[in-house]
C-alpha positions as CSV (number, residue, x, y, z in Angstrom):
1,X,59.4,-27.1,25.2
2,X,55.6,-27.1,26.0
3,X,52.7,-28.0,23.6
4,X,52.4,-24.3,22.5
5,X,54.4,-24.4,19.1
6,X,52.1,-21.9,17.0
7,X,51.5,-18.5,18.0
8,X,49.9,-15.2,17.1
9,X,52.0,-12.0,17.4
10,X,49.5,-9.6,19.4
11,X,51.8,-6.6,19.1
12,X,54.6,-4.6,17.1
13,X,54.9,-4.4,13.4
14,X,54.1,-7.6,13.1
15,X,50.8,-8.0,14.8
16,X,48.3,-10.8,13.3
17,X,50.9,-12.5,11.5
18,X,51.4,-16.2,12.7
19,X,55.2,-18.1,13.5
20,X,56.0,-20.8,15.2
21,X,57.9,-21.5,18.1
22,X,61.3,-22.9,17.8
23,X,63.0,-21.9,21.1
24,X,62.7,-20.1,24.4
25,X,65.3,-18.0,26.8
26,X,64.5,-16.0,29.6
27,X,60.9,-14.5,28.5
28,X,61.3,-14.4,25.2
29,X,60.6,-17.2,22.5
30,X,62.4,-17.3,19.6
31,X,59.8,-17.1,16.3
32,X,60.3,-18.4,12.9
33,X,57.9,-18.4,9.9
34,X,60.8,-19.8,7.4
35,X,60.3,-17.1,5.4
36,X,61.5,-14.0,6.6
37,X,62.6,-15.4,9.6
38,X,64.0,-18.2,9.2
39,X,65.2,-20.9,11.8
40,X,68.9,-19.6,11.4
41,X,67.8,-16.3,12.8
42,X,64.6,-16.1,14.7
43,X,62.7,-13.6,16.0
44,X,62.9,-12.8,19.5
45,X,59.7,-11.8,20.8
46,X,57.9,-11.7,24.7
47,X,55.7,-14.1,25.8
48,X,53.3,-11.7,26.7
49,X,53.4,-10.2,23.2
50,X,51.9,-13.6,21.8
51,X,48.6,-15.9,21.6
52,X,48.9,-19.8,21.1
53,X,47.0,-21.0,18.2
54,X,46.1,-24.8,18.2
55,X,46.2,-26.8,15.2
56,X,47.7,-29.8,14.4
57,X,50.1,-30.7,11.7
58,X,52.9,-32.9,11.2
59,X,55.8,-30.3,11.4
60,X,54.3,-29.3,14.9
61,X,54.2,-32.6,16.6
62,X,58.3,-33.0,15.2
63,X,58.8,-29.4,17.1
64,X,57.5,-30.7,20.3
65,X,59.2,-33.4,20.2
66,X,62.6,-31.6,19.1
67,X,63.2,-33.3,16.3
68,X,65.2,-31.3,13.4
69,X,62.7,-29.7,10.6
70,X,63.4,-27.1,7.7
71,X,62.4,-23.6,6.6
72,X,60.4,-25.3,3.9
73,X,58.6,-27.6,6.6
74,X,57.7,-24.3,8.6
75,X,56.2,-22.7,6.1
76,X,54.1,-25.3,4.7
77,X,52.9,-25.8,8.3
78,X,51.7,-22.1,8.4
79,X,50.3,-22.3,4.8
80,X,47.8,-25.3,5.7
81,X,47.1,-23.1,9.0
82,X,46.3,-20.2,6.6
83,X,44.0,-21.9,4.4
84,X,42.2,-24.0,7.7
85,X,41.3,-20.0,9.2
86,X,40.0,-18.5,5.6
């Protein structure tokens, strides 16, 4: 997996909302926000359709390195991200 772990959905009924990366096949990655998409079910979404976000947090530096995190570590990744854009 590359360094782009936090992405912007740019389009669908989703658009602006923020998810991070948990997997990739064949064009698409595979989204999760541990919320309503959780890791046992991510969203499947095209590259193309997204914009990386940088920001650094410990949850992100365990999903480039593959190591195993929770729902709960997703989402408190995206809630520090949240407060860091308002």
């Amino acid at each position: 997996m590359s360094d782009m772990v936090l992405v912007r959905s740019l389009a669908g009924h989703d658009k602006d909302q923020v998810f991070c990366v948990v997997g990739r096949e064949e064009g698409y990655l595979l989204l999760c926000d541990g919320k309503n998409r959780r890791l046992a079910s991510p969203k499947r979404k095209k590259a193309m359709h997204t914009c990386a976000e940088e920001f650094d947090h410990p949850t992100l530096e365990k999903l480039v390195r593959q190591e195993p995190v929770t729902d709960k570590d997703i989402r408190k990744a995206l809630w520090a991200f949240r407060a860091k854009e308002v």
